[in-house]
Backbone as a ProteinNet text record, in pm:
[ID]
protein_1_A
[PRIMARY]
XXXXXXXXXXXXXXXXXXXXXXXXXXXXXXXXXXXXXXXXXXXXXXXXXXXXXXXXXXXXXXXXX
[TERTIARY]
440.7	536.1	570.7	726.5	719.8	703	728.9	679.5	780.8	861.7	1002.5	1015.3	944.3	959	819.3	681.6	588	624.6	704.1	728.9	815	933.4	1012.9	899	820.5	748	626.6	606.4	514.8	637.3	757.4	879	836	866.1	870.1	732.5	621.2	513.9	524	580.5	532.5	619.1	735.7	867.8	780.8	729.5	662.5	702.8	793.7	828.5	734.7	774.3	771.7	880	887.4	1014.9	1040.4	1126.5	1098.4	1072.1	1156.8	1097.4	963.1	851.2	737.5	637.1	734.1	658.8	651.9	806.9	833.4	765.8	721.9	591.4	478.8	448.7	264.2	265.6	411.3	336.6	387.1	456.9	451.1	319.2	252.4	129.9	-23.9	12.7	-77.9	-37.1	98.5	94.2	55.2	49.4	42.1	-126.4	-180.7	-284.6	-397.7	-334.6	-359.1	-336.8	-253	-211.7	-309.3	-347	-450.9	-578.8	-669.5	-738.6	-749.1	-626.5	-614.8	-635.8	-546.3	-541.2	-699.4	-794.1	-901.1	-1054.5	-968.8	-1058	-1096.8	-994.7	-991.5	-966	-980.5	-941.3	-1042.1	-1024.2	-1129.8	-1117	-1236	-1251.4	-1158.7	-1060.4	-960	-881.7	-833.5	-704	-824	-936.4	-1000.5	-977	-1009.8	-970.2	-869.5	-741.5	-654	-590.4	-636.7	-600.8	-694.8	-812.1	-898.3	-807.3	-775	-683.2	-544.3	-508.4	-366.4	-464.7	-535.2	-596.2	-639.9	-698.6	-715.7	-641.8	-566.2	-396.4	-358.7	-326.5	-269.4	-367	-474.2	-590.4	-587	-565.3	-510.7	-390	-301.7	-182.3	-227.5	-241.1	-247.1	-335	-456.1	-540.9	-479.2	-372.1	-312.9	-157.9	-122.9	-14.3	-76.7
637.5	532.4	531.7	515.2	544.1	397.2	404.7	264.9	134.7	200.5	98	17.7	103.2	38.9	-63	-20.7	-66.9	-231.6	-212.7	-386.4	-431.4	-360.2	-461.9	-517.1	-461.9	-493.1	-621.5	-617.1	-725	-848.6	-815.6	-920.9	-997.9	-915.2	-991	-1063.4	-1069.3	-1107.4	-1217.1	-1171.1	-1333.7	-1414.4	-1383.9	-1456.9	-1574	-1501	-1575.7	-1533.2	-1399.1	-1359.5	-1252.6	-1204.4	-1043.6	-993.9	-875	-778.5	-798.5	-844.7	-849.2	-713.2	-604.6	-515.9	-436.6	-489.7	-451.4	-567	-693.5	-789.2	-723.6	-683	-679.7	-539	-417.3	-321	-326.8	-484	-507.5	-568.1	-635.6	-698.5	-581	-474.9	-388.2	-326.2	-319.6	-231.2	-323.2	-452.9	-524.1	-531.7	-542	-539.8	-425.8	-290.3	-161.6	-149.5	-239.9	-197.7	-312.9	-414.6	-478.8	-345.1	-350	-270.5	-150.2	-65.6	40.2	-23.3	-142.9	-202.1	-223.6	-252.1	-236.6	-147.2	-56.7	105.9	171.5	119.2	177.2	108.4	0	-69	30.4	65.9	202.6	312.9	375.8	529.3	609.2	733.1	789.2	853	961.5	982	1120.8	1155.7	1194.3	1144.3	1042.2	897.3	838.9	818.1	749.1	859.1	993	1064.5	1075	1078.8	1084	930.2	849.2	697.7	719	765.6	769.5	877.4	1001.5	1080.2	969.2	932.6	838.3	766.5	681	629.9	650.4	809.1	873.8	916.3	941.4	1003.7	901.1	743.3	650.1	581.2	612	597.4	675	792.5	917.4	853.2	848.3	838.6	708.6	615.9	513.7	529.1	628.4	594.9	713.6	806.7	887.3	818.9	689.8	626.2	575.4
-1451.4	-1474.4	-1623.3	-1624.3	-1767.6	-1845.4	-1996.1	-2084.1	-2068	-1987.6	-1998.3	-1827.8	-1741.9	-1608.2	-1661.2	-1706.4	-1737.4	-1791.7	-1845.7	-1983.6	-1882.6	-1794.5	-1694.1	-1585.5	-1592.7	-1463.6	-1537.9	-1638.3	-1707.9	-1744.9	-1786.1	-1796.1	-1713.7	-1557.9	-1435.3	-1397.2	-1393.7	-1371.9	-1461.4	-1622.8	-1728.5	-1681.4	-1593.4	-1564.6	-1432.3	-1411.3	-1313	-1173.2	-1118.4	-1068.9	-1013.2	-855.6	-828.4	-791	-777.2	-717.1	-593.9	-539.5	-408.6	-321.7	-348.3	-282.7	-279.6	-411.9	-414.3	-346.6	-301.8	-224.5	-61.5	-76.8	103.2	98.6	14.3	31.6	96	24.4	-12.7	141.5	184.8	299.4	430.9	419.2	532.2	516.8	421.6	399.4	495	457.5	522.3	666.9	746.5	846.9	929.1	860.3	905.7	888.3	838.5	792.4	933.3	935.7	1081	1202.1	1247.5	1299.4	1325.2	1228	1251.5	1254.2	1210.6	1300.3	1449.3	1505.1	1658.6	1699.4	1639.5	1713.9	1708.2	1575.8	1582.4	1674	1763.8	1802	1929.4	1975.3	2130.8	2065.1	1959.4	1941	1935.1	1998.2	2009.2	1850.7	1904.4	1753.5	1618.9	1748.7	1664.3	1615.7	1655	1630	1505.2	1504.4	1408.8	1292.9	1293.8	1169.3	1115.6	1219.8	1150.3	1090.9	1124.5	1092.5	930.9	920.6	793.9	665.5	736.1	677.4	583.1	669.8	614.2	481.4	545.9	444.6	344.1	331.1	244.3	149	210.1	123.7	39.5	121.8	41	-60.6	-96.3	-159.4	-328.1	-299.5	-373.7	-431.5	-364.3	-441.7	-517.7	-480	-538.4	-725.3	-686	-852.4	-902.8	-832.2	-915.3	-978.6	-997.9	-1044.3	-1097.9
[MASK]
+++++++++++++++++++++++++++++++++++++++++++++++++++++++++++++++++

């Protein structure tokens, strides 16, 4: 991220604000993230790896930003 999205994005927080589209993100992420709770309540245990896989990935990306 460069130094200039960095300070718009602290603007917005001291503003007392969020982005909305990094709101409407956080909450598809939580609904998707319900969601594979269900799916992992009956999945056998390939649907469980690859549900862990995703997770993994978006894990990665995340401490690599």
């Amino acid at each position: 991220m460069e130094q200039k999205q960095v300070l718009e994005r602290v603007s917005k927080l001291d503003a007392g604000g969020h982005d909305p589209a990094e709101v409407n993100a956080w909450r598809a992420a939580r609904d998707q993230a319900v969601d594979d709770l269900d799916r992992l309540e009956d999945a056998d245990e390939d649907e469980t790896v690859r549900i862990a896989l995703v997770y993994a990935a978006r894990l990665k990306e995340l401490t690599e930003s």
